[in-house]
N, C-alpha and C positions, 0 to 999 in steps of 0.2 A: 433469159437463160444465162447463167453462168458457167464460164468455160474455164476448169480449174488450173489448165496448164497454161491458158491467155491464149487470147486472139491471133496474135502475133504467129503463134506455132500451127496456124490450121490455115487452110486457103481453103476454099469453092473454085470448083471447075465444072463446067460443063462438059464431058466426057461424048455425048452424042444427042442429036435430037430425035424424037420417034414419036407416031403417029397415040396420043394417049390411051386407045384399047391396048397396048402393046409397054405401059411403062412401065408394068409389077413383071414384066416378063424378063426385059433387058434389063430391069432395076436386080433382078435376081443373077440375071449372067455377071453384070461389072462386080458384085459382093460377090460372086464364085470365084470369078478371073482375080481380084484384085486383095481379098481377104483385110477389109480395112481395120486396123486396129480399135478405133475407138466405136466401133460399130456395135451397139448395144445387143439386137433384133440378127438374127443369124438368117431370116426368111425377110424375103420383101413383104412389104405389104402387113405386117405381123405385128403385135406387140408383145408376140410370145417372147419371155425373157426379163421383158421389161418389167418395172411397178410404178405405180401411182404413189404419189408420195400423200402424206396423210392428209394433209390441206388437199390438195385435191380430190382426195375420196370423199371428204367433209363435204364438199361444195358438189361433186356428183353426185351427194345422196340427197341434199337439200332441195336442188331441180329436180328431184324424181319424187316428191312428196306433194302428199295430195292435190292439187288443181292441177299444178304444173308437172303431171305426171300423163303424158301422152295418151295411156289407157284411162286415166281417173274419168269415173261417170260411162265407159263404154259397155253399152249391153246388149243383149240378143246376137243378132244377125253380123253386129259389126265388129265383136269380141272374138278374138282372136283362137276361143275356147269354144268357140260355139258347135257345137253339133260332137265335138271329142269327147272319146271315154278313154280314161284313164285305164292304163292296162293292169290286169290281175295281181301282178307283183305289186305295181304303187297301190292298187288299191287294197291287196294286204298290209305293205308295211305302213299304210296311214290306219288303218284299223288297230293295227298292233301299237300306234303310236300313243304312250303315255308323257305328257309333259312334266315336269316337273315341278315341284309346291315351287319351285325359285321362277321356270317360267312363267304359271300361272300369276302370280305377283308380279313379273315385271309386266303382261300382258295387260292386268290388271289395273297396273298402273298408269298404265300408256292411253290404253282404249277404256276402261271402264269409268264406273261413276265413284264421288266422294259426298260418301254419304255423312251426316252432321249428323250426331245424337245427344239429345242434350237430356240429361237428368233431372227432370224440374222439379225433382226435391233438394238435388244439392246442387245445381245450376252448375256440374259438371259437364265439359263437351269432350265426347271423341269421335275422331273424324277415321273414317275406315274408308280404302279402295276401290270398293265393293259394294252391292249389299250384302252379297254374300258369305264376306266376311262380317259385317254388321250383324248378320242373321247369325252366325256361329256365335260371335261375342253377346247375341242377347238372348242365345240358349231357343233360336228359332230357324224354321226355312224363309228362304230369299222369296217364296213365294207370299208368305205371311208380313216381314216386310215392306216386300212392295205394297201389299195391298194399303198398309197403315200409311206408307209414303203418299199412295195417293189421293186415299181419304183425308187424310189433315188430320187425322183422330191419335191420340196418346198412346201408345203402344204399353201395354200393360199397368192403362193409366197412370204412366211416370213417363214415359221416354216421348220426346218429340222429336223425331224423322224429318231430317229434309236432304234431300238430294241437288246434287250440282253436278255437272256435264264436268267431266276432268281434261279438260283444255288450257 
């Protein structure tokens, strides 16, 4: 940590000792009684006030993605959602919820597949996010794709379909 007024101008004191069920209690009377200036957090105990600086939200969001994410893989009985319904209000306004063609693409981008289509008459490729963008650019549904994807077979005997996991 760096202290931008120097070291030199701060001390540590120990002001009292107390029993640790009782620290956020008297941590809160000496900040009442003694109002210390550089004191960011106006409540003990609290980081209300405070921020995380951007490297550290980087590095909080990174340990909280996939494996290393405390809930990743928990299901049933041991899921912290288990057995709760969602009350009428959230469960209208997820109902009323429309994403946006810009969310859908970055969602898209993130989680779905990258589909390869290749032209084997002019051995052009384009690669889409989707299939179901793949499916719009060949004038088809994502259902009709799929199926060609997994058959192996020529999609309107010109196009050759292959899918990759987008990881």
């Amino acid at each position: 940590m760096i202290i931008k007024n120097g070291y030199s101008n701060f001390k540590l004191e120990i002001l009292e000792y107390c029993d640790k069920s009782n620290v956020i209690a008297r941590e809160q009377f000496d900040m009442d009684l003694l109002s210390p200036e550089y004191n960011l957090n106006k409540t003990a105990g609290s980081r209300f006030g405070s921020k995380h600086s951007e490297e550290t939200k980087r590095i909080m969001s990174e340990n909280q993605k996939g494996e290393k994410n405390p809930m990743f893989g928990v299901l049933g009985e041991n899921n912290p959602r288990f057995g709760k319904k969602h009350s009428e209000e959230t469960l209208n306004k997820l109902r009323a919820y429309t994403p946006s063609e810009t969310t859908r693409e970055q969602i898209s981008k993130k989680l779905g597949y990258l589909v390869e289509v290749t032209d084997t008459f002019t051995n052009e490729i384009s690669v889409y996010h989707s299939i179901g963008k793949a499916a719009d650019a060949l004038g088809s549904s994502p259902t009709t794709v799929s199926r060609y994807i997994k058959d192996g077979k020529l999609f309107q005997d010109r196009y050759q379909l292959v899918v990759y996991p987008n990881n």
